[in-house]
C-alpha positions as CSV (number, residue, x, y, z in Angstrom):
1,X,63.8,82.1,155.1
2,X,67.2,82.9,153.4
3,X,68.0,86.8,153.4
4,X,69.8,88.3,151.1
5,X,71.2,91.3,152.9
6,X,72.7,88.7,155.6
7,X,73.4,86.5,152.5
8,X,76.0,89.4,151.0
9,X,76.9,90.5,154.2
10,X,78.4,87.2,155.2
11,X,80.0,86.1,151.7
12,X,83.6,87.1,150.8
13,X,83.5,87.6,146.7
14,X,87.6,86.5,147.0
15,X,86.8,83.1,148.6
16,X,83.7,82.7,145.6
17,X,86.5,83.2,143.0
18,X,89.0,80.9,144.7
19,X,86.4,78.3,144.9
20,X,85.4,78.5,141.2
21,X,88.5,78.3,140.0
22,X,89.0,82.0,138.7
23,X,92.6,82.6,137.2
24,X,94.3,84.8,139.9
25,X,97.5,87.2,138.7
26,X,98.1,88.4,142.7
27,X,96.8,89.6,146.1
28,X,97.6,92.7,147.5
29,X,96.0,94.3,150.3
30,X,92.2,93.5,150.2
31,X,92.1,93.0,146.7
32,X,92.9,90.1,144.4
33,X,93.5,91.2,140.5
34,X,92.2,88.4,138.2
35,X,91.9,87.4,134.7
36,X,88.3,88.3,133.8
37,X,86.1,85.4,133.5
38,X,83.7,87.2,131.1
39,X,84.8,85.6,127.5
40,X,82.7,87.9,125.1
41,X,84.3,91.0,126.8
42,X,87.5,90.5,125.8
43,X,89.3,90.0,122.5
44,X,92.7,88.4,123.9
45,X,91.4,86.8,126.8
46,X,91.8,89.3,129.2
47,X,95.8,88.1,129.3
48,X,96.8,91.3,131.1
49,X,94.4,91.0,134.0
50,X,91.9,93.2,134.6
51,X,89.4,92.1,137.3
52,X,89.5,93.3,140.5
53,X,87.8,91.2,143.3
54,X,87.5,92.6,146.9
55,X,85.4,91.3,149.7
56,X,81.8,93.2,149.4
57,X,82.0,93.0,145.2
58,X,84.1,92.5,141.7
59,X,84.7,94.8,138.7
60,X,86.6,94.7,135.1
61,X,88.1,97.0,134.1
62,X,88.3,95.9,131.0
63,X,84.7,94.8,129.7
64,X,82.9,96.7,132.7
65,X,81.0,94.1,134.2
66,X,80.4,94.1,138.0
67,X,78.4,93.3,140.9
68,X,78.1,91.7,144.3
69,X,78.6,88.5,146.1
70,X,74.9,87.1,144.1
71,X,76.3,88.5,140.7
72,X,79.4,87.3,141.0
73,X,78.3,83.6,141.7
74,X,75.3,84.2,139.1
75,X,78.2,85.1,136.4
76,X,80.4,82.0,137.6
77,X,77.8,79.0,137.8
78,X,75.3,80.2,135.4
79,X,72.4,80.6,137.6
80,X,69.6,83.0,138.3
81,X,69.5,85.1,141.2
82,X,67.0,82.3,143.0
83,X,69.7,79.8,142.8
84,X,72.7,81.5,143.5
85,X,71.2,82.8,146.7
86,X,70.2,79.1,147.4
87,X,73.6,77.9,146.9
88,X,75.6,80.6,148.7
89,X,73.2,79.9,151.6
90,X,75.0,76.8,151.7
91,X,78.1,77.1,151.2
92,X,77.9,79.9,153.9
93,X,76.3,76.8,156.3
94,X,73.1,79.0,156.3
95,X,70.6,76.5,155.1
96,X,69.7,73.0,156.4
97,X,70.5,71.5,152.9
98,X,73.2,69.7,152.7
99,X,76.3,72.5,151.6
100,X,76.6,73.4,148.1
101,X,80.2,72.5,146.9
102,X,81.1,74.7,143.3
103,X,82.6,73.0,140.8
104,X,85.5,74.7,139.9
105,X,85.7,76.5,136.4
106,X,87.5,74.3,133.7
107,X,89.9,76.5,132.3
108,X,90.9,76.5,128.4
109,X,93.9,75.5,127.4
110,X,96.0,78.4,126.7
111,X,96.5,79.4,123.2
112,X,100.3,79.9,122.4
113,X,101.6,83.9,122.2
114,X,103.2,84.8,118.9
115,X,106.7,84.4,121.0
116,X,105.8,81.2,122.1
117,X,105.0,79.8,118.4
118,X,108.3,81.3,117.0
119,X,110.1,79.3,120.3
120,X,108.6,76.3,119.0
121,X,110.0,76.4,115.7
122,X,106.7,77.0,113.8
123,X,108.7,79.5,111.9
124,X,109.2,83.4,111.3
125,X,106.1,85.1,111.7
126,X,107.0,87.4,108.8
127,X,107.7,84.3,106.5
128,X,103.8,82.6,107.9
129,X,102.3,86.1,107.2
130,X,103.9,86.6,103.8
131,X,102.3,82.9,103.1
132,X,99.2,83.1,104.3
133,X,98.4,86.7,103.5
134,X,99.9,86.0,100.1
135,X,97.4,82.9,99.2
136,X,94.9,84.9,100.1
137,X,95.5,87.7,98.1
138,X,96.0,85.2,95.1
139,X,92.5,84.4,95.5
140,X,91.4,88.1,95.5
141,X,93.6,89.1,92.5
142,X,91.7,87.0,90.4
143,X,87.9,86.9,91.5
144,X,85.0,88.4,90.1
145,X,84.8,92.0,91.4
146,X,81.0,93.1,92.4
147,X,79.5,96.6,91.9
148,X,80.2,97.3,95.6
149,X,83.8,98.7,95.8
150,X,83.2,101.0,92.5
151,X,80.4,102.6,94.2
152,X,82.1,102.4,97.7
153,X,84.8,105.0,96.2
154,X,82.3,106.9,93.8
155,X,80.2,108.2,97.0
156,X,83.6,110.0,97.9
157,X,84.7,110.8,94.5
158,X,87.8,108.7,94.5
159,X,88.1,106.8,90.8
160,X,87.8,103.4,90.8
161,X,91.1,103.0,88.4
162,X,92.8,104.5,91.5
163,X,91.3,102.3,94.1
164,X,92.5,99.3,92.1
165,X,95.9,100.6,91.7
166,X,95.4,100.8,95.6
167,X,94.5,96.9,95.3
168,X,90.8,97.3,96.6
169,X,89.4,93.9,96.2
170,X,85.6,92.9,97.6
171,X,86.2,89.2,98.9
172,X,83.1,88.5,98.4
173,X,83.5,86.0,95.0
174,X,86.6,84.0,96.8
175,X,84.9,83.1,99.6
176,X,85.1,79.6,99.4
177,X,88.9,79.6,98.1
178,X,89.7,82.1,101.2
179,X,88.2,79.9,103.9
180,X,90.2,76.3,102.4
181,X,93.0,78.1,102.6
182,X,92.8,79.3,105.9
183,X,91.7,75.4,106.4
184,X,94.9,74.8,105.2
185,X,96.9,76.1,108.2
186,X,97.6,75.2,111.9
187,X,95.7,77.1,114.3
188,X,99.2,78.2,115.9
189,X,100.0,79.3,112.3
190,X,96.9,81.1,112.2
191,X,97.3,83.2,115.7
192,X,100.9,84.0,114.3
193,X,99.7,85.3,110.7
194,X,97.0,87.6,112.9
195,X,94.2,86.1,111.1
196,X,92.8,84.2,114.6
197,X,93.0,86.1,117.8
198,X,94.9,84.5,120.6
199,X,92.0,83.4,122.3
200,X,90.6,81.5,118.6
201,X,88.1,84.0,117.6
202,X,88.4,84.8,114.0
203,X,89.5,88.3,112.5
204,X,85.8,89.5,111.5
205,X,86.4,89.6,108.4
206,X,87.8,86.3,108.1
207,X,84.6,85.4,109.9
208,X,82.2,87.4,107.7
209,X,83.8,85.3,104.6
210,X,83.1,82.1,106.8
211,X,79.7,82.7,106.7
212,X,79.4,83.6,103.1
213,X,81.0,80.1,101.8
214,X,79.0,78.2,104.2
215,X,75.8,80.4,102.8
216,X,74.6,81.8,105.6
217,X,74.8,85.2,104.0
218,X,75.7,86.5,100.4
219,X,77.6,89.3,100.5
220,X,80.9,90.8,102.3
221,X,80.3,94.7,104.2
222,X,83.2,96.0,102.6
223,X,86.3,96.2,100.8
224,X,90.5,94.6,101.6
225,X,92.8,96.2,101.2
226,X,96.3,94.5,101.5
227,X,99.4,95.3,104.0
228,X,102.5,95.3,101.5
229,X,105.9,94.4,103.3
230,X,108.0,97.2,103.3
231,X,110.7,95.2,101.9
232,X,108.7,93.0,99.2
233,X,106.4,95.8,98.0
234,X,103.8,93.0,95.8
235,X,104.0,90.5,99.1
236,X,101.0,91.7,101.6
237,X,101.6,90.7,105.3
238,X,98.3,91.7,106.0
239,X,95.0,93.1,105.3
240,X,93.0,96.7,106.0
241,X,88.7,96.1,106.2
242,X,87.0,98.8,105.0
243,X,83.3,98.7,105.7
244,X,81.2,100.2,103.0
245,X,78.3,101.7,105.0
246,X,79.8,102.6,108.0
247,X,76.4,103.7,110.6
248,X,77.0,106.4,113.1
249,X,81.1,107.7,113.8
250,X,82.1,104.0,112.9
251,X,84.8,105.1,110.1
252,X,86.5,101.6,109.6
253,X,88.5,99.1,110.7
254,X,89.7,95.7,111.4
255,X,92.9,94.4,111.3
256,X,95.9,92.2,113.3
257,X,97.8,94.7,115.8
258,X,101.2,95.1,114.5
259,X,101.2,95.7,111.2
260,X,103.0,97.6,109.5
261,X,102.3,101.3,107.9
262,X,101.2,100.9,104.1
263,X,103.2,102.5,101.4
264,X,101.5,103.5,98.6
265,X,102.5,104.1,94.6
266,X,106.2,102.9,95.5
267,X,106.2,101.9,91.6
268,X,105.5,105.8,90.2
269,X,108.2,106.5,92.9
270,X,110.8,104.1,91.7
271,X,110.4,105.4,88.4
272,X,110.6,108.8,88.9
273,X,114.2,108.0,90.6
274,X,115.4,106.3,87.9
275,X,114.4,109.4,85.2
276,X,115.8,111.4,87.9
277,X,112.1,113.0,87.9
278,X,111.2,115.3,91.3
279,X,108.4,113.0,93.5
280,X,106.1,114.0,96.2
281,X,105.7,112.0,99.7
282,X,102.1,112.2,100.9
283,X,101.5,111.9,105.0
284,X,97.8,111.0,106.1
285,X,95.5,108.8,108.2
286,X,92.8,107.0,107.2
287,X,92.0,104.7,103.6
288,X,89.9,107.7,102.4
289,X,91.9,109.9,102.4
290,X,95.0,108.3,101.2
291,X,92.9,107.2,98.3
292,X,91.4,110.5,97.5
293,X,95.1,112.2,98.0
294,X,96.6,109.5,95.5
295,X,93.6,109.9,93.1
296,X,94.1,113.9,93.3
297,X,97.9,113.2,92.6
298,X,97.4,110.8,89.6
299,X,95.2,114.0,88.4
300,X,97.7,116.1,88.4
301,X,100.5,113.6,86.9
302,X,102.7,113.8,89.4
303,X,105.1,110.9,90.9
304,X,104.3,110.3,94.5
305,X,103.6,107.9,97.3
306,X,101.2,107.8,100.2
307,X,102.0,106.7,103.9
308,X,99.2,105.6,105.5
309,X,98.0,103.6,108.3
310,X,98.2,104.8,112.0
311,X,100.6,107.6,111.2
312,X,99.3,109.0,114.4
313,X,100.5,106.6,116.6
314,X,103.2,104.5,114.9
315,X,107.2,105.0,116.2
316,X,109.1,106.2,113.5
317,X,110.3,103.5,110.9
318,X,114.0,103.9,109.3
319,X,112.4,102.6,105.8
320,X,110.2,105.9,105.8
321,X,113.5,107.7,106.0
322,X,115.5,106.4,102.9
323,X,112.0,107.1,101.3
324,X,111.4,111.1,102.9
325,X,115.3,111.7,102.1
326,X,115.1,111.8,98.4
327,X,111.3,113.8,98.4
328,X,111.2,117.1,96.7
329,X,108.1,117.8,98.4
330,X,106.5,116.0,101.9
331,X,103.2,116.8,102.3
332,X,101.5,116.4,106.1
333,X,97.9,116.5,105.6
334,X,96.1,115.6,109.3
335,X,93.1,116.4,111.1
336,X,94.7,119.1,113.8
337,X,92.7,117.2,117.1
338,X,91.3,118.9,119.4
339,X,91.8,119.8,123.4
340,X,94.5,121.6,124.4
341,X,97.3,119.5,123.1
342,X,95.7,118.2,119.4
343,X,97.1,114.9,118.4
344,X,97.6,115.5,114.6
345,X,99.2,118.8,115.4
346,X,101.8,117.4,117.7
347,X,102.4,114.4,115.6
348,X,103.1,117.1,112.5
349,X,105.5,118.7,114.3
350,X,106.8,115.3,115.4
351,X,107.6,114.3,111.6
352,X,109.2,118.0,111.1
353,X,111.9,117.3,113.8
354,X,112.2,113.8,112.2
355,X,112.6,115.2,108.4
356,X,115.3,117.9,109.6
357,X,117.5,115.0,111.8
358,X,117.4,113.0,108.2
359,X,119.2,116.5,106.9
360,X,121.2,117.4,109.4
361,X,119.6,121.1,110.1
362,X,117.4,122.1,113.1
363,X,115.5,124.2,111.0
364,X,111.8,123.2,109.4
365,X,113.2,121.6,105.9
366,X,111.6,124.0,103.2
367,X,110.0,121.1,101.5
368,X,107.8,120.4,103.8
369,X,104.5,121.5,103.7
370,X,101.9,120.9,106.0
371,X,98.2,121.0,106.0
372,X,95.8,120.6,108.6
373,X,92.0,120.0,108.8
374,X,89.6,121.4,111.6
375,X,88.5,118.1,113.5
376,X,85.3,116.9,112.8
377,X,85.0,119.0,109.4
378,X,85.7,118.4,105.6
379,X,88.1,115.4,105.0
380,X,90.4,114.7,102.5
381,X,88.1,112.8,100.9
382,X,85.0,115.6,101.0
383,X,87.2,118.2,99.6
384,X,87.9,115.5,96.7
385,X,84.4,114.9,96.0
386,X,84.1,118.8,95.7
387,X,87.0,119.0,93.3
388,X,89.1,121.3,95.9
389,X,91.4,118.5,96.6
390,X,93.6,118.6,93.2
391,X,93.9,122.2,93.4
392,X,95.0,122.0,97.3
393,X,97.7,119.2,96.3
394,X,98.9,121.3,93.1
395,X,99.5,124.5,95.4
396,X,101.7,122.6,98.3
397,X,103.6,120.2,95.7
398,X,104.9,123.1,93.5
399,X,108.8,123.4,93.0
400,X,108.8,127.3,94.7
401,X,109.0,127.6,98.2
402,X,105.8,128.3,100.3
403,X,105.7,128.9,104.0
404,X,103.9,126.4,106.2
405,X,102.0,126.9,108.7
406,X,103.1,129.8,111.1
407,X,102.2,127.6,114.4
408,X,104.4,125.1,112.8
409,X,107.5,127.3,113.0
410,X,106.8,128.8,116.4
């Protein structure tokens, strides 16, 4: 009888990977680091490795899956714990079968990195995004829109006529167009525009769209919302997902890694420089409340544009500061973060040093204002729906001066 205490005893979980076929990065000491062989855990294929394989076991560090010598040969040939016990047994030389030899795993080719598709003369990934993402957002300029976005922005109290000067489009209606014309591409093309993943799944909501126009389902989850190059302000180089029903702390999101910060109401800004006209620079995170924010400011009729995107964690762009240095007012409006060093708080005080390099002065520039929200209270977007966000924006963009926040100046 084959036991399975002797069974893991005896087995080496490096040797089972070796013999299967597993991709291994190095070996150092006891322990072999490995790209994970676990394909659903992983959106880019595991390419910075993050399995760890020692003699008694193997974990991921990346997707969490781990087990012993059974599990691990389980997970590699497919087999149920019967089986793989069987077939260790004789690989081991434990049973009077004849030996079971593993097949080693047939690895995929490797799809191309975005570096390795520009060395190959594809072309510019800026000039394949500004295509693809372009086409795309032909086809949503021009489609039916569905009751879903309106009332999307009407739970939170954000007018629809601002949301489509925000260019909220539902999807739903160009389905079909969408999908040709991602048809219409190579797959490297694809991988480089963001709208595949390196390892040829989809962007979800790319896939969501797939399964509308083949009619699996009949309606999209939520609203896109474009990317606009910061040098072509009407040519998106990609797309925000907002879903319209998030359930339980999911707030958003999908999108390609990489892309760039979106710059909202650029127009009203260019024309108040050209009437010489005072304009405001809004700073916030998230598409509701940069929505709400510009709905508050179109309110109050005052010319002003909305950074947005992941303000929180993007380097500092030289773009932002041609468009900071002419601002009569910049308003910071964050969550504060929480624990001892809060993340919006530190990335306020971050964009005050920032604003006084662009003029010179170590001191806080006096039109800056800043305003932060308790972390896991009322958001820009609740204190819209209240009416208190119009009356907020009015007090911090006035022309008189109005001290910040004390902890800002300490």
């Amino acid at each position: 009888m084959i036991d399975a205490a002797d069974i893991k005893a005896r087995a080496d979980c490096r040797e089972i990977a070796r013999a299967r076929g597993v991709r291994i990065k190095r070996e150092q000491g006891d322990t072999m680091t490995a790209h994970c062989f676990n394909p659903d855990g992983h959106n880019n294929g595991d390419r910075k490795p993050s399995l760890s394989v020692f003699r008694e076991g193997f974990k991921c560090f990346g997707c969490g899956i781990s087990g012993d010598a059974l599990g691990l040969v389980m997970e590699l040939d497919g087999v149920d714990f019967k089986t793989a016990l069987a077939q260790l047994a004789g690989e081991l030389g434990l049973s009077d079968d004849a030996p079971y030899r593993p097949r080693r795993r047939q690895q995929p080719e490797p799809t191309p990195t975005t570096r390795q598709i520009a060395a190959r003369g594809v072309g510019p990934t800026e000039r394949i995004r500004a295509d693809l993402w372009g086409r795309i957002w032909g086809a949503l300029v021009f489609s039916d829109q569905p009751e879903a976005p309106a009332a999307w922005a009407a739970e939170r109290g954000i007018s629809w006529q601002a949301a489509t000067l925000a260019s909220v489009r539902d999807a739903t209606h160009a389905a079909g167009e969408i999908i040709g014309i991602l048809r219409g591409h190579t797959r490297s093309e694809l991988i480089a525009a963001g709208a595949i993943r390196e390892d040829g799944t989809p962007w979800g909501p790319l896939a969501e769209l797939g399964k509308i126009a083949a009619g699996d389902i009949e309606h999209a989850s939520g609203a896109f919302i474009p990317i606009w190059s910061p040098g072509k302000p009407h040519t998106p180089v990609g797309f925000r997902f907002r879903i319209y029903n998030p359930t339980g702390r999911l707030k958003s999101l999908a999108q390609f890694s990489g892309a760039p910060v979106l710059p909202l109401g650029l127009d009203s800004i260019a024309q108040a420089r050209r009437l010489g006209e005072p304009y405001s620079v809004l700073i916030c995170e998230g598409e509701t409340d940069w929505l709400a924010a510009q709905d508050a400011m179109r309110t109050l009729g005052r010319p002003c544009a909305v950074l947005a995107h992941c303000m929180m964690s993007a380097a500092w762009s030289p773009a932002w500061t041609a468009l900071l240095a002419g601002a009569a007012r910049v308003v910071v409006l964050f969550d504060r973060g929480h624990g001892e060093h809060p993340n919006g708080q530190a990335r306020a005080i971050e964009i005050a040093g920032q604003l006084a390099a662009i003029r010179g002065d170590p001191n806080t520039p006096e039109n800056l204002r800043i305003h932060l929200t308790e972390e896991g209270g009322e958001d820009l977007a609740d204190l819209h729906k209240k009416g208190d966000l119009t009356p907020l924006l009015r007090e911090l963009t006035l022309d008189r001066h109005t001290p910040i926040n004390e902890e800002m100046t300490a």
